[in-house]
Backbone as a ProteinNet text record, in pm:
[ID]
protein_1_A
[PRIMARY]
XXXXXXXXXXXXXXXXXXXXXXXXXXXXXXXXXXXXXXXXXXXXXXXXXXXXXXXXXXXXXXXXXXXXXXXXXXXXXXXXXXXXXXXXXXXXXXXXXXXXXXXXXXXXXXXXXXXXXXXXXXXXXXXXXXXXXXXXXXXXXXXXXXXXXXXX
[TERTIARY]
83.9	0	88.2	16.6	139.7	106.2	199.5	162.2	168.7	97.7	146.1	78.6	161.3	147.7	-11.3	-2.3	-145.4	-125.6	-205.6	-196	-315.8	-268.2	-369.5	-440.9	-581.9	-655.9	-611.3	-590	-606.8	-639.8	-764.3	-782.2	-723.3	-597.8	-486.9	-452.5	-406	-282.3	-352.8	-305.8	-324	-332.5	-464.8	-462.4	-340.8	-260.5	-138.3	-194.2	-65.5	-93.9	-40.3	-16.3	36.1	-19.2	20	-20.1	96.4	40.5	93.5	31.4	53.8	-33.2	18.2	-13.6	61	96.6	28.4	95.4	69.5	138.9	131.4	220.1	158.9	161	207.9	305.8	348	367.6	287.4	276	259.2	387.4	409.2	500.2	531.4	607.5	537.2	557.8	461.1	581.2	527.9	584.1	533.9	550	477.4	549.9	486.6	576.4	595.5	700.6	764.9	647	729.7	544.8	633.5	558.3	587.2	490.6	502.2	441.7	304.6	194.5	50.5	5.6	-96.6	-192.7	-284.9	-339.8	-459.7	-565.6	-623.8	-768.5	-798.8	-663.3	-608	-569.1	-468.6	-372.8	-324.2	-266.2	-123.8	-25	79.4	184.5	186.5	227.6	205.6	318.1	267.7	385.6	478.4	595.2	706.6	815.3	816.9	915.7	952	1098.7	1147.9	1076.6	1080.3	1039.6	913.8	820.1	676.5	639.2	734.6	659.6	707.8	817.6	872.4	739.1	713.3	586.9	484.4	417.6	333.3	318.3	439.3	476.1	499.8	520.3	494.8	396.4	252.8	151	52.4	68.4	-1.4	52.5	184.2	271.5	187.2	178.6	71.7	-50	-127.5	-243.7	-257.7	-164.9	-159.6	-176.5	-53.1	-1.8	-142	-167.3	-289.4	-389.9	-404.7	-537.2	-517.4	-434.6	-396.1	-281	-288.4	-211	-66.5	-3.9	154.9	215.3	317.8	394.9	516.3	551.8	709.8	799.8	776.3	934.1	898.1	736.4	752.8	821.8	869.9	941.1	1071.8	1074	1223	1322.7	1293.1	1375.3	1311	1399.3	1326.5	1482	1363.1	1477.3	1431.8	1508.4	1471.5	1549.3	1476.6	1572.8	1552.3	1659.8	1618.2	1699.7	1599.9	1632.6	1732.3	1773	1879.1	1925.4	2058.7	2077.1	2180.5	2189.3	2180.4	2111.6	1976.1	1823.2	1864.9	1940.9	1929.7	1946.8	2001.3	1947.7	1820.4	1750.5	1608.5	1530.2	1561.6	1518.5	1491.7	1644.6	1663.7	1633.1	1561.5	1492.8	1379	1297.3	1148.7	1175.9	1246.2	1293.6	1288.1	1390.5	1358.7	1243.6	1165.1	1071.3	950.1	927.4	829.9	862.3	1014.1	1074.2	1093.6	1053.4	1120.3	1049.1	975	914.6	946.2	1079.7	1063.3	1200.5	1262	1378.6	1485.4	1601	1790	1731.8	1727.1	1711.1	1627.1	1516.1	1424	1397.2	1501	1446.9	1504.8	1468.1	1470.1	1596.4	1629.9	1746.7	1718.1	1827.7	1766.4	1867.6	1840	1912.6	1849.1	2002.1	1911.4	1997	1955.2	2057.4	1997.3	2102	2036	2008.3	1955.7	1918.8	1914	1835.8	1868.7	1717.9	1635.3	1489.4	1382.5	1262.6	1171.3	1075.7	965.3	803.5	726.9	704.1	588.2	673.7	787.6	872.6	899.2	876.5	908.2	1015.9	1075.8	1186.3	1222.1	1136.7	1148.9	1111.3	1124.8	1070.9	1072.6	994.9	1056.3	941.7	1018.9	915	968.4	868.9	911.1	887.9	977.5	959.6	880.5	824.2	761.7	726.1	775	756.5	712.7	586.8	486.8	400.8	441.6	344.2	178.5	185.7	82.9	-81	-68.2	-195.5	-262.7	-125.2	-130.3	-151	-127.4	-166	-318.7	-370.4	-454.4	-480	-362.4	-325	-331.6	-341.1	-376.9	-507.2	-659.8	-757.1	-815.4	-838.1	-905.6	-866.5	-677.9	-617.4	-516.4	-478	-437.9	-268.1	-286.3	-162.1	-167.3	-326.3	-340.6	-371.5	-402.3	-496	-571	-628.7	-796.3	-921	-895.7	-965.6	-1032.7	-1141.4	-1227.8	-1183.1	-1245.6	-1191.8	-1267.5	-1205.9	-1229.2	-1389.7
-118.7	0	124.8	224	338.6	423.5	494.8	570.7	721.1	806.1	933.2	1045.2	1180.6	1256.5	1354.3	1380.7	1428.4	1535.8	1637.4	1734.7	1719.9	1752.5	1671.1	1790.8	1812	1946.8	1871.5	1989.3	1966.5	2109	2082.5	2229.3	2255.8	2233	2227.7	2335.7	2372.1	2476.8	2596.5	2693.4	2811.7	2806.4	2920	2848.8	2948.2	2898.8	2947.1	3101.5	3197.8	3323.3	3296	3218.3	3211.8	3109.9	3066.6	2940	2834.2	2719	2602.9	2512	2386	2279.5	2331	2288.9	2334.9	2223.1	2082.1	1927.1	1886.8	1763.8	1707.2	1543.2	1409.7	1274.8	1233.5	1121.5	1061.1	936.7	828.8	684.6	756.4	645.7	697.4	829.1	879.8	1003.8	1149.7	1219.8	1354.1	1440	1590.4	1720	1818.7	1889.8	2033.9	2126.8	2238.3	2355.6	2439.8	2520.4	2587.4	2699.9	2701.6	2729.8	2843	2963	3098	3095.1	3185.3	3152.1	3233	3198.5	3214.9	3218.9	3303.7	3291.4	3202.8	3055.9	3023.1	3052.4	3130.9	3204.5	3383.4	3426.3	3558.2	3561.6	3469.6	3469.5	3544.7	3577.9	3674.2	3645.7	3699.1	3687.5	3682.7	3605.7	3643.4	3776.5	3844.2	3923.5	3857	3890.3	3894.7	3805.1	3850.7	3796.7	3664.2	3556.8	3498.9	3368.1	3385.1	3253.9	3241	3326.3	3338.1	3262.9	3306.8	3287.7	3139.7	3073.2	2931.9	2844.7	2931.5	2810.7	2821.3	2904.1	2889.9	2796.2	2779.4	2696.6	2541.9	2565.3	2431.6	2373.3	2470.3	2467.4	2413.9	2503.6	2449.7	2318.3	2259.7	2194.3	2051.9	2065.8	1952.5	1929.3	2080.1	2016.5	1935.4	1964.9	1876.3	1744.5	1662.1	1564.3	1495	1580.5	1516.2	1445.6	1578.2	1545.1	1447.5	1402.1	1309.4	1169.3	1194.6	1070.8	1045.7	1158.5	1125.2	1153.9	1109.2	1118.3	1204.7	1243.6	1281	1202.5	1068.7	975.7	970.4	983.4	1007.3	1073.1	1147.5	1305.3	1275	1264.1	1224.7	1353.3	1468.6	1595.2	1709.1	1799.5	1916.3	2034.5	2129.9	2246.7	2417.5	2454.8	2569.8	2711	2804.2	2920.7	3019.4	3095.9	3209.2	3305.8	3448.3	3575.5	3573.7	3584.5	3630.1	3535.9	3452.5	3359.4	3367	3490.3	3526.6	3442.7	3424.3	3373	3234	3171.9	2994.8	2950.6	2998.7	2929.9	2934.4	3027.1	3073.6	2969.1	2974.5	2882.9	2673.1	2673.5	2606.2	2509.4	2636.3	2598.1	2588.2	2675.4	2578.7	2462.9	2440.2	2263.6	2191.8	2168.9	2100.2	2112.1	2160.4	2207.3	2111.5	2084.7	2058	1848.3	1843.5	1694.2	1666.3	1724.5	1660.9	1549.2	1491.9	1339.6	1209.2	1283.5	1229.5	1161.7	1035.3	982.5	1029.1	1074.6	1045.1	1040	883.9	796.2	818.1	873.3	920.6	1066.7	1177.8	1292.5	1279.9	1384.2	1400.6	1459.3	1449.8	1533.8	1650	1762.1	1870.3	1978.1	2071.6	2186.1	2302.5	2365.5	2520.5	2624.5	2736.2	2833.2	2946.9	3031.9	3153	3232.9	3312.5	3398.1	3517.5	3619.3	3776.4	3785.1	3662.2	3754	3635.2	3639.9	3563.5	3577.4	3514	3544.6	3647.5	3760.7	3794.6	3859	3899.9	3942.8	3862	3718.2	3666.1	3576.9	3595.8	3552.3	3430	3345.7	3196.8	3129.9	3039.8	2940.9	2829.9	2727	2582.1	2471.3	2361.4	2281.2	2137.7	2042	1915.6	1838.5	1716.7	1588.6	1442.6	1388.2	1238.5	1081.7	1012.9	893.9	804	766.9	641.9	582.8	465.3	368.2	431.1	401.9	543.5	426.4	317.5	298.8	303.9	367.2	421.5	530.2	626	784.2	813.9	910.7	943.5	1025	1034.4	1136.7	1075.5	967.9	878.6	843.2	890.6	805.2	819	745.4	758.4	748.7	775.9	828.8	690.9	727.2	634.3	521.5	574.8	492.7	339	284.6	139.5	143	227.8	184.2	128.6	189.3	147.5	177	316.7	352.1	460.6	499.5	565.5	739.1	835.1	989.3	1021.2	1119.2	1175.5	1235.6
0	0	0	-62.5	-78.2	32.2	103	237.9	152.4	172.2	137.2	227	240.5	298.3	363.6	441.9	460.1	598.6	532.6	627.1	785.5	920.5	1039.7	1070.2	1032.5	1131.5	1247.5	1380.7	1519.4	1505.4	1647.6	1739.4	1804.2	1881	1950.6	1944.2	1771.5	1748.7	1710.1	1704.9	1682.8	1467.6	1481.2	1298	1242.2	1163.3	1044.9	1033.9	1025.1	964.8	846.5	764.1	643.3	569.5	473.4	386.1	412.5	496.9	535.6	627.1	635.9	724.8	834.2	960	1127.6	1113.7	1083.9	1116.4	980.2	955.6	883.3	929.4	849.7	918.9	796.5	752.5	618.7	711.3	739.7	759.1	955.8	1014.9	1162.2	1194.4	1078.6	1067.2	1105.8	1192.6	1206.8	1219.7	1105.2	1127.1	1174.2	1293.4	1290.3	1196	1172.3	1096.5	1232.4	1209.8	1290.5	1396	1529.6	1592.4	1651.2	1638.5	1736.2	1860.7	1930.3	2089	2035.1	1955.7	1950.5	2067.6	2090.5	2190.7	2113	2191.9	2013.5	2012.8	2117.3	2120.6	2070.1	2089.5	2020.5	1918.9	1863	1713.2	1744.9	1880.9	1846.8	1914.6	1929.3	1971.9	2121	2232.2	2364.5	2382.9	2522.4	2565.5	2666.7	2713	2771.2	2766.5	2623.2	2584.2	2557.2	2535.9	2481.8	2533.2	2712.1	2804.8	2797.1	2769.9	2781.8	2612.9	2521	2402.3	2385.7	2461.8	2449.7	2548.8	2685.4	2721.9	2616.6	2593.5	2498.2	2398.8	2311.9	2197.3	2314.8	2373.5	2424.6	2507.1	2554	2588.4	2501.7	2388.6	2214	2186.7	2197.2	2156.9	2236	2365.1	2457.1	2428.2	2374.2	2377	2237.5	2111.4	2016.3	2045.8	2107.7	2175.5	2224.3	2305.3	2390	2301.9	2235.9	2097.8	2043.1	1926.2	1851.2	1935	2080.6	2111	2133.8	2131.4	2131.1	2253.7	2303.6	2430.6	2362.3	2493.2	2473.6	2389.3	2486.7	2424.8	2291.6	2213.3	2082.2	2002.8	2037.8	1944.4	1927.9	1787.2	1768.9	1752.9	1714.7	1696.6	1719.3	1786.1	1792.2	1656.9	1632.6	1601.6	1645.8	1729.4	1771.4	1739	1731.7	1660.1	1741.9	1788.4	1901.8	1802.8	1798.5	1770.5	1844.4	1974.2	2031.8	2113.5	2101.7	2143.6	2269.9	2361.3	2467.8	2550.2	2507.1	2564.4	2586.7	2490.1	2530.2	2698.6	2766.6	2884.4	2980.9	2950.8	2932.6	2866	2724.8	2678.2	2744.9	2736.5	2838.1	2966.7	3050.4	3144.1	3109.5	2998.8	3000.6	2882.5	2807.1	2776	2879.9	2985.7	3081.4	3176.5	3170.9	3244.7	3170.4	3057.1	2949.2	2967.4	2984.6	2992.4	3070.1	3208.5	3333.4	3385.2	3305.8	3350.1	3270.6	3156.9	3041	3087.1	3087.9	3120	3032.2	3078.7	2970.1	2825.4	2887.3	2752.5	2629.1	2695.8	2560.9	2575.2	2590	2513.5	2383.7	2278.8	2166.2	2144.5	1982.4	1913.5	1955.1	1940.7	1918.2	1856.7	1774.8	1732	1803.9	1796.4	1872.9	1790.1	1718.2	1632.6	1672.7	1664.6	1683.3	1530.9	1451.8	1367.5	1401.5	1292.3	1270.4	1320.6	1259	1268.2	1256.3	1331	1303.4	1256	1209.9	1189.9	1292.6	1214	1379.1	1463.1	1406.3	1546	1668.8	1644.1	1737	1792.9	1928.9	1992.9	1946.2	1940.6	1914.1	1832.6	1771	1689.6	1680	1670.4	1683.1	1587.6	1587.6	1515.3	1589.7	1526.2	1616.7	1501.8	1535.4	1475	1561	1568.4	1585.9	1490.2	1586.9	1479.7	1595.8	1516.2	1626.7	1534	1524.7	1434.7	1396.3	1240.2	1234.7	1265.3	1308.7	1394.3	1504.7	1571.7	1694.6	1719.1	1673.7	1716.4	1623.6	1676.9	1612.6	1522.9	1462.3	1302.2	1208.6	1177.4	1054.8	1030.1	1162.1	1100.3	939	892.7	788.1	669.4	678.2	583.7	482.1	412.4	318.3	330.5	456.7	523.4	542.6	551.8	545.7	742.7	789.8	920.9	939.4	877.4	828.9	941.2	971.4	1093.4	1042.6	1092.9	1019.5	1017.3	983.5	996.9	1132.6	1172.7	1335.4	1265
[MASK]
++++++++++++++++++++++++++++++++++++++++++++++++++++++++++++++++++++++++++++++++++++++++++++++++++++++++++++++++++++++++++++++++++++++++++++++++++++++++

């Protein structure tokens, strides 16, 4: 059976200011696109700064998870980009803050770079990677991966 790509509505995330999926699932493979600290009932940017807009993106980032089924030890990579990379230990602490239930052994890859400039003016940016057998999470129902589970 051929697996192919498919973009996941969740109410989770804050909807795109641009043209792009927020998730997307190719078999047990899941991508978010890169997430700025949304408020998701505002669409905007939170205030205070770098640490505030990193919980956020990882507040949105849970309730995804929750929605469609995935754990931590799911996430195979993260990549994060700080406007000002001063901030990484800031950063930092709400990473560990988000994994501190999560063992050594299974946190994720991760990149962290700093840049000139983000979306939105914002401090941070990040996106995630996951891979969990796609009959297991709930980002595949319906879809042409060979589940065979019906659409949400």
């Amino acid at each position: 059976m051929r697996v192919s790509k498919r973009a996941i509505p969740t109410k989770a995330m804050p909807n795109p200011k641009f043209s792009y999926s927020p998730l997307v699932a190719y078999g047990g493979y899941l991508q978010t696109a890169g997430m700025v600290g949304l408020d998701k009932d505002a669409g905007e940017l939170v205030s205070g700064g770098m640490a505030s807009e990193a919980k956020c993106i990882f507040s949105n980032l849970r309730a995804m998870m929750d929605e469609i089924g995935l754990n931590n030890e799911d996430m195979v990579e993260a990549r994060v980009y700080l406007a000002d990379f001063s901030s990484f230990h800031n950063f930092n602490a709400v990473w560990d803050d988000f994994f501190q239930e999560t063992s050594r052994g299974n946190l994720p890859a991760r990149t962290t770079v700093g840049v000139s400039a983000l979306p939105l003016g914002a401090a941070i940016e990040a996106e995630f990677s996951f891979f969990k057998e796609a009959s297991k999470h709930g980002a595949c129902e319906g879809c042409s991966n060979g589940c065979g589970q019906k659409d949400k």
